[in-house]
Kinemage of the C-alpha trace (Angstrom):
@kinemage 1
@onewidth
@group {chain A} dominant
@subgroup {mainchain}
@vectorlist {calphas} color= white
{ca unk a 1} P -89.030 10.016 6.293
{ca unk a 2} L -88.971 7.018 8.115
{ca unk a 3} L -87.583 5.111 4.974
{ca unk a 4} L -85.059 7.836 4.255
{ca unk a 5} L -83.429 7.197 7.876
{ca unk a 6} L -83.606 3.616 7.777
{ca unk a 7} L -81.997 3.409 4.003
{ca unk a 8} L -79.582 5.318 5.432
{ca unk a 9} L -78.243 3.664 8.387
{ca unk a 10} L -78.523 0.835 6.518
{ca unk a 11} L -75.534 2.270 4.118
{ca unk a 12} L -73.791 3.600 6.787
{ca unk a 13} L -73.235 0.006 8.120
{ca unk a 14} L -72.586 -1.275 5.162
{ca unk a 15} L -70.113 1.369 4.239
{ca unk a 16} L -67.899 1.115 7.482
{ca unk a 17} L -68.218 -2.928 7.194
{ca unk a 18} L -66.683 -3.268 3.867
{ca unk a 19} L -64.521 -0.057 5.090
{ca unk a 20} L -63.518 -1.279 8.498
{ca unk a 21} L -63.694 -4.676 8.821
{ca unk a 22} L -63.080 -5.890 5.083
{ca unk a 23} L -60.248 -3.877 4.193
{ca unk a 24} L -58.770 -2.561 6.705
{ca unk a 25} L -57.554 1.032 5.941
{ca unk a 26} L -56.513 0.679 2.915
{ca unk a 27} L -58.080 3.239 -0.003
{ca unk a 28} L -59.122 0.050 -1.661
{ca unk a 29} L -61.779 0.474 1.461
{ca unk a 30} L -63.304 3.615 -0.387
{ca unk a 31} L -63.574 1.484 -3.858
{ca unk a 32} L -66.047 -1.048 -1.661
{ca unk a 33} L -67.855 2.359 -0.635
{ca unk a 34} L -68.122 3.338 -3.984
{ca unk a 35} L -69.520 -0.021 -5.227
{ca unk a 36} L -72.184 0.274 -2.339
{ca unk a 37} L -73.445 3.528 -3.530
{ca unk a 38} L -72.669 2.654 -6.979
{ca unk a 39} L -75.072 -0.945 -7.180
{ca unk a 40} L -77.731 1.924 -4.964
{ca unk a 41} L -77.374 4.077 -8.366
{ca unk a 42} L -78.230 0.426 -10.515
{ca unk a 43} L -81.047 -0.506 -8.269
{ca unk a 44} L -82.810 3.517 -8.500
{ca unk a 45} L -83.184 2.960 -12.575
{ca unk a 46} L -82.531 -0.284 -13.487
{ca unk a 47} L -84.850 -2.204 -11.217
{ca unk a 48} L -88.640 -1.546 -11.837
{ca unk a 49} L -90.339 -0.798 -8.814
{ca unk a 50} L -93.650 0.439 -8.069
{ca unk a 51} L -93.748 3.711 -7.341
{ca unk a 52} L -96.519 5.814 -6.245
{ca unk a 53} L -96.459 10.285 -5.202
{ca unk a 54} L -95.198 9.292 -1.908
{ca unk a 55} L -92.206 6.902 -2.588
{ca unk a 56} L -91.312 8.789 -5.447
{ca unk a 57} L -90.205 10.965 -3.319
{ca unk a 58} L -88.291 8.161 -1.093
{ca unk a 59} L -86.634 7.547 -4.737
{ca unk a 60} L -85.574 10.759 -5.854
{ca unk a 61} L -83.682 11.389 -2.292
{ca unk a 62} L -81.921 7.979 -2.345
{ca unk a 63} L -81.233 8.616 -6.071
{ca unk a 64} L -79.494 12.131 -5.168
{ca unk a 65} L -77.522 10.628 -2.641
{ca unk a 66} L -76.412 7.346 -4.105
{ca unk a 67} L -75.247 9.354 -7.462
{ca unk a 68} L -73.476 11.960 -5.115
{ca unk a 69} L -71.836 9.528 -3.088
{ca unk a 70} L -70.759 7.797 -6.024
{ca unk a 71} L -69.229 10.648 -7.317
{ca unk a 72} L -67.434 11.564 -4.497
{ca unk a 73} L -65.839 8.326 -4.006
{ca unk a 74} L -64.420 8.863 -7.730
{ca unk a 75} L -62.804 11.925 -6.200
{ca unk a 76} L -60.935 9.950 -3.547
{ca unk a 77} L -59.434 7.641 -6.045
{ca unk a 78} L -57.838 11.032 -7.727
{ca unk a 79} L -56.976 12.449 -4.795
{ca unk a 80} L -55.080 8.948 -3.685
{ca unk a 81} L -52.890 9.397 -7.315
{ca unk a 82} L -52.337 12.925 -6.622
{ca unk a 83} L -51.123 12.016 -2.850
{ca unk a 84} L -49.096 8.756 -4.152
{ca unk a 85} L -47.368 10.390 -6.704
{ca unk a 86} L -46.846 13.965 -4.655
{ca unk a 87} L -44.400 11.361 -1.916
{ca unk a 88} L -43.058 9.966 -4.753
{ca unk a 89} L -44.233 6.599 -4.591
{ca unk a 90} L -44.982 7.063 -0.801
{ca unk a 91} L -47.589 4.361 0.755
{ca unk a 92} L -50.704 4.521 -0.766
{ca unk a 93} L -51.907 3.259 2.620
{ca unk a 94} L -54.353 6.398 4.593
{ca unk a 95} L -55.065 6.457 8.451
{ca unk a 96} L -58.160 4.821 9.932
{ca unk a 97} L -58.841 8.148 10.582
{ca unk a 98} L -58.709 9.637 7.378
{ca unk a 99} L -60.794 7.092 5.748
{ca unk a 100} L -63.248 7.556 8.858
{ca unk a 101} L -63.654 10.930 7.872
{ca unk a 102} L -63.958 10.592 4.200
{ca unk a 103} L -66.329 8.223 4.178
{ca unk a 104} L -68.244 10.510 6.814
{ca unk a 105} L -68.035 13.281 4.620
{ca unk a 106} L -69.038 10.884 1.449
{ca unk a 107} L -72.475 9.918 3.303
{ca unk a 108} L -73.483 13.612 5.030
{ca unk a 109} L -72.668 15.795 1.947
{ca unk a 110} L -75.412 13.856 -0.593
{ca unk a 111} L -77.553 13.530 2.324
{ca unk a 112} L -77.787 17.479 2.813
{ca unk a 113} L -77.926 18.316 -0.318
{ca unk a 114} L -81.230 16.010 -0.078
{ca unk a 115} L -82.563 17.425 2.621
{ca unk a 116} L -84.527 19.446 1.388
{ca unk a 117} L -86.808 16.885 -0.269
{ca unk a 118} L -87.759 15.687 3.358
{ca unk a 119} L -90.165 19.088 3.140
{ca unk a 120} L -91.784 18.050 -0.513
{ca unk a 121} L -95.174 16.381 -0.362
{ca unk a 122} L -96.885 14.683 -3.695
{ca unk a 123} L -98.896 16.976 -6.025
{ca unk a 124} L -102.206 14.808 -6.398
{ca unk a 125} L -100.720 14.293 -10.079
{ca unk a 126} L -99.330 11.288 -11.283
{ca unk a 127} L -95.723 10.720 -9.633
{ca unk a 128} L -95.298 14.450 -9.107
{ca unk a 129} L -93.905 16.076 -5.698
{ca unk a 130} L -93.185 19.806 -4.965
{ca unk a 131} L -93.184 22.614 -4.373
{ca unk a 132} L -91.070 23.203 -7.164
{ca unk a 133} L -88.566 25.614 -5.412
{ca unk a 134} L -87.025 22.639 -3.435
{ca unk a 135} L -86.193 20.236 -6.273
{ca unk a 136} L -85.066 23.237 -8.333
{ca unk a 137} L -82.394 23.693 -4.835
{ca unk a 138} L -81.703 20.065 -5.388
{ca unk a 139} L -80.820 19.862 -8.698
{ca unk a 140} L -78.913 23.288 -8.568
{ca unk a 141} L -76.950 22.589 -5.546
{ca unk a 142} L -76.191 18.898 -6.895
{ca unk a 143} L -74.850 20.841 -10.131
{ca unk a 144} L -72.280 22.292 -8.186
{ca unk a 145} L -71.140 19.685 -7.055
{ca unk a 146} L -70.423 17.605 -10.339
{ca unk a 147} L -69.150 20.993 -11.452
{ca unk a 148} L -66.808 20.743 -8.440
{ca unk a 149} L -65.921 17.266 -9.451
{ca unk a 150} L -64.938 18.085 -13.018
{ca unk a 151} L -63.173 20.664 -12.371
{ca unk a 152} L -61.435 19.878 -9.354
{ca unk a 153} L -60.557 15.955 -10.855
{ca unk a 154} L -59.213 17.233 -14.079
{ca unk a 155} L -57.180 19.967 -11.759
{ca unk a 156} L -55.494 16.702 -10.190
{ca unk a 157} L -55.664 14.720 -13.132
{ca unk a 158} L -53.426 17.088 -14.883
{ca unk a 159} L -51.038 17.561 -11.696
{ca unk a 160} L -50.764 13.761 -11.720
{ca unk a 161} L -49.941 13.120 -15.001
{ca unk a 162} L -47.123 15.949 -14.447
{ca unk a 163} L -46.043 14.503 -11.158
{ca unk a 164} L -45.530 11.099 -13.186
{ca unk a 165} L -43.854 12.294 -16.221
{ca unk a 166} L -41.175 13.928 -13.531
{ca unk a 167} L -41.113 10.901 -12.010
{ca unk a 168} L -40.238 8.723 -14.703
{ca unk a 169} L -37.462 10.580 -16.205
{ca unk a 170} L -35.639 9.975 -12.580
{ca unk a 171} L -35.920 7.079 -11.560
{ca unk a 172} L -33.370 3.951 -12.280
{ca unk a 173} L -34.223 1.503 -15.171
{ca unk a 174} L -34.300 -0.698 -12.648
{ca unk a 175} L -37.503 0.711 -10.335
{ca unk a 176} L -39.508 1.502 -13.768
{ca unk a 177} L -39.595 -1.884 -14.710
{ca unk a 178} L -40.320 -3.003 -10.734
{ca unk a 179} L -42.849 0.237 -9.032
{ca unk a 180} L -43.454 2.691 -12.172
{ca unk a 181} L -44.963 -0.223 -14.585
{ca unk a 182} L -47.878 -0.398 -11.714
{ca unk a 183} L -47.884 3.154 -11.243
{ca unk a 184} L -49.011 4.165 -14.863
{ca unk a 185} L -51.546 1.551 -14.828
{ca unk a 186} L -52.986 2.926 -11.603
{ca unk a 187} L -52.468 6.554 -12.816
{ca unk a 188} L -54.268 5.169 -16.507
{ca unk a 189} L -57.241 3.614 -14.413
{ca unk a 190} L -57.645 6.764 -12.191
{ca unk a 191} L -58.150 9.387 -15.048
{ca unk a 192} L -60.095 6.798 -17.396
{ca unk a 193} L -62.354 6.893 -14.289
{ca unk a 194} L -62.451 10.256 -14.294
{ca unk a 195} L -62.955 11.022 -17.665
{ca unk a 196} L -65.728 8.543 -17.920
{ca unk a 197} L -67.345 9.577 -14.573
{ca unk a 198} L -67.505 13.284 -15.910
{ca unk a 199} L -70.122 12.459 -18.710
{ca unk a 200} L -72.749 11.585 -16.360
{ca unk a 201} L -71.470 14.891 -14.339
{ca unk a 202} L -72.212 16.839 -17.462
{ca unk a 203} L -76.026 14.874 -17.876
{ca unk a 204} L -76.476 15.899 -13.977
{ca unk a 205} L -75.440 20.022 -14.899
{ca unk a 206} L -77.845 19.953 -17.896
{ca unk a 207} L -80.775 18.707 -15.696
{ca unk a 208} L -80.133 22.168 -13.678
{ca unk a 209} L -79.188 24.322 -16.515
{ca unk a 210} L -82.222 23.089 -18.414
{ca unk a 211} L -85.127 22.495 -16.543
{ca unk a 212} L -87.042 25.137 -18.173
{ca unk a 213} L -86.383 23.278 -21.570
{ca unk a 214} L -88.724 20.375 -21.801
{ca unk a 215} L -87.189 19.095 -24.980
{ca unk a 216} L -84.059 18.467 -23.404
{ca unk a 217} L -84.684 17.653 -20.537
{ca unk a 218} L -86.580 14.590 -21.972
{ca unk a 219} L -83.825 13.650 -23.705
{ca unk a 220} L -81.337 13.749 -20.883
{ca unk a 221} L -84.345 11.256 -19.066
{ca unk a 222} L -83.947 8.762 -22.173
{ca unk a 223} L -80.128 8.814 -22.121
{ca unk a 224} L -79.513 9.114 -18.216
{ca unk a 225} L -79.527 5.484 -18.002
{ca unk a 226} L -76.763 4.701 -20.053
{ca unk a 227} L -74.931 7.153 -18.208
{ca unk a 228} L -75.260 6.108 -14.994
{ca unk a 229} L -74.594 2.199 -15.994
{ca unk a 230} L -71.246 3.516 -18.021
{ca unk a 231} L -70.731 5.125 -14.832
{ca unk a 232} L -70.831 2.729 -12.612
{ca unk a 233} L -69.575 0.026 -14.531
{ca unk a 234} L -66.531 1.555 -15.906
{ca unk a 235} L -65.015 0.543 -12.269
{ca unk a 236} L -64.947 -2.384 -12.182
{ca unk a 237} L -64.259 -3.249 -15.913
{ca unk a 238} L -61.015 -1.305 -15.916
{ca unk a 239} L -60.067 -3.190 -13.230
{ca unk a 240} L -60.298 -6.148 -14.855
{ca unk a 241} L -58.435 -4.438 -17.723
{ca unk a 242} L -55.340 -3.504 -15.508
{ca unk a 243} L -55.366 -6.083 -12.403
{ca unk a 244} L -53.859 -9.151 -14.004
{ca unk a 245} L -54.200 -10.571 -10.302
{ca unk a 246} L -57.830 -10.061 -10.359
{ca unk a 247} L -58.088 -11.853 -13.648
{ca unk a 248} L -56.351 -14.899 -12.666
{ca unk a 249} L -58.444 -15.223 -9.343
{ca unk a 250} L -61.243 -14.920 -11.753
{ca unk a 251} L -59.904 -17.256 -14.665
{ca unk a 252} L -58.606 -19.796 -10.957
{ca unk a 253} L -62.421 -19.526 -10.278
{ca unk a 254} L -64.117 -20.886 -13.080
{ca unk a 255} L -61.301 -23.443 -14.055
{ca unk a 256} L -63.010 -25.966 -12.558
{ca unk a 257} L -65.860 -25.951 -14.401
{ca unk a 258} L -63.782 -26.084 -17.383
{ca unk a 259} L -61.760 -28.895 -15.888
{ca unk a 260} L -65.542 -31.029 -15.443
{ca unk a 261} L -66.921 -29.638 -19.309
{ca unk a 262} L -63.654 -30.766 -20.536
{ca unk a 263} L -64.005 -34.495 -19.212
{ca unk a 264} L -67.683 -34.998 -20.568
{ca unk a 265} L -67.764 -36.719 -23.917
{ca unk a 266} L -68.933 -34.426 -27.238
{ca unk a 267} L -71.451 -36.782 -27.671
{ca unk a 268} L -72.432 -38.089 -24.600
């Protein structure tokens, strides 16, 4: 329990750090969220730690509530289209307030939804913890919200694409070729996101729909890495698809290196 409150003031800070004093109040703040609860998704599977009946417990609550968190931050960035596009290319830019409150609600809904596992104790076998009845509230009450996710993201998704298409077919040649040329791109990255984002929604649902199915559930264990990393990871490589900025810092950062391979003689 300890560890539970300590990991979690620990992302708290980090959260409003990157949020607050990083980037300001823009909703690029709640991308740096995301990527904090998104590297806390890499670290639960990817990383081999030692686990033992106690900390698996520890694992399985950080696990719901970096994978939640992650999710909702996904949300935010279709909610941000949906807002830009409802203004008609209106600022992008929320309140300090607003993102206060987001990110508030992006940390305390994963963490009560994981409450409950604060009550389960190990079984004596292997890595197992119960009683049963509280993961079963875990994994059905984390099911609805992916299934809010989906639903409510392709919902705004749709509306967005809409909202565009109107918006396109009035403006000037002038302000496609200057605002709406960034726009689509944006719009493009945001339901990419979602789309991709939704798979690993639909791996989370089957864990709650079939927990009574062995077979499957197995195989959702074997694939639910390459979920979560396509998850995660589909951030910050469509980024690099769309941001040509973020390619030239990138290309500006490792020219040097060319510059000094470049000067060293073939045979040297």
């Amino acid at each position: 329990q300890f560890a539970l409150v300590g990991g979690g003031v620990l992302i708290v800070v980090l959260i409003f750090y990157f949020a607050l004093v990083r980037r300001e109040n823009r909703p690029m703040t709640l991308l740096a969220a995301s990527g904090v609860y998104g590297i806390l998704c890499i670290a639960n599977y990817d990383v081999k730690w030692s686990w033992c009946g106690e900390t698996s417990i520890i694992q399985r609550a950080t696990s719901t509530i970096s994978a939640l968190g992650h999710t909702i931050s996904k949300f935010y960035v279709i909610l941000n289209r949906y807002s830009v596009l409802s203004m008609s290319f209106g600022t992008d830019n929320w309140t300090t307030r607003t993102i206060v409150i987001l990110l508030i609600a992006q940390f305390l809904i994963p963490v009560i939804v994981a409450s409950p596992l604060v009550f389960a104790r190990p079984t004596g076998v292997g890595f197992a913890y119960g009683p049963g009845f509280l993961i079963n509230i875990v994994q059905v009450v984390s099911a609805v919200v992916y299934g809010t996710y989906v639903i409510t993201g392709l919902v705004l998704s749709i509306l967005s694409m809409r909202k565009l298409r109107a918006l396109l077919n009035n403006a000037s040649e002038r302000r496609k070729n200057s605002v709406i040329r960034q726009e689509v791109m944006i719009t493009a990255y945001s339901t990419c996101l979602f789309f991709a984002h939704s798979l690993k929604c639909f791996q989370q649902i089957a864990f709650a729909a079939f927990q009574n199915n062995p077979t499957i559930y197995e195989i959702n264990m074997i694939l639910y890495p390459y979920f979560n990393d396509f998850a995660v990871f589909s951030s910050p490589v469509l980024i690099l698809i769309i941001s040509k900025k973020l390619r030239m810092m990138l290309l500006s950062f490792f020219r040097p290196t060319f510059k000094h391979t470049a000067t060293v003689a073939p045979f040297s």
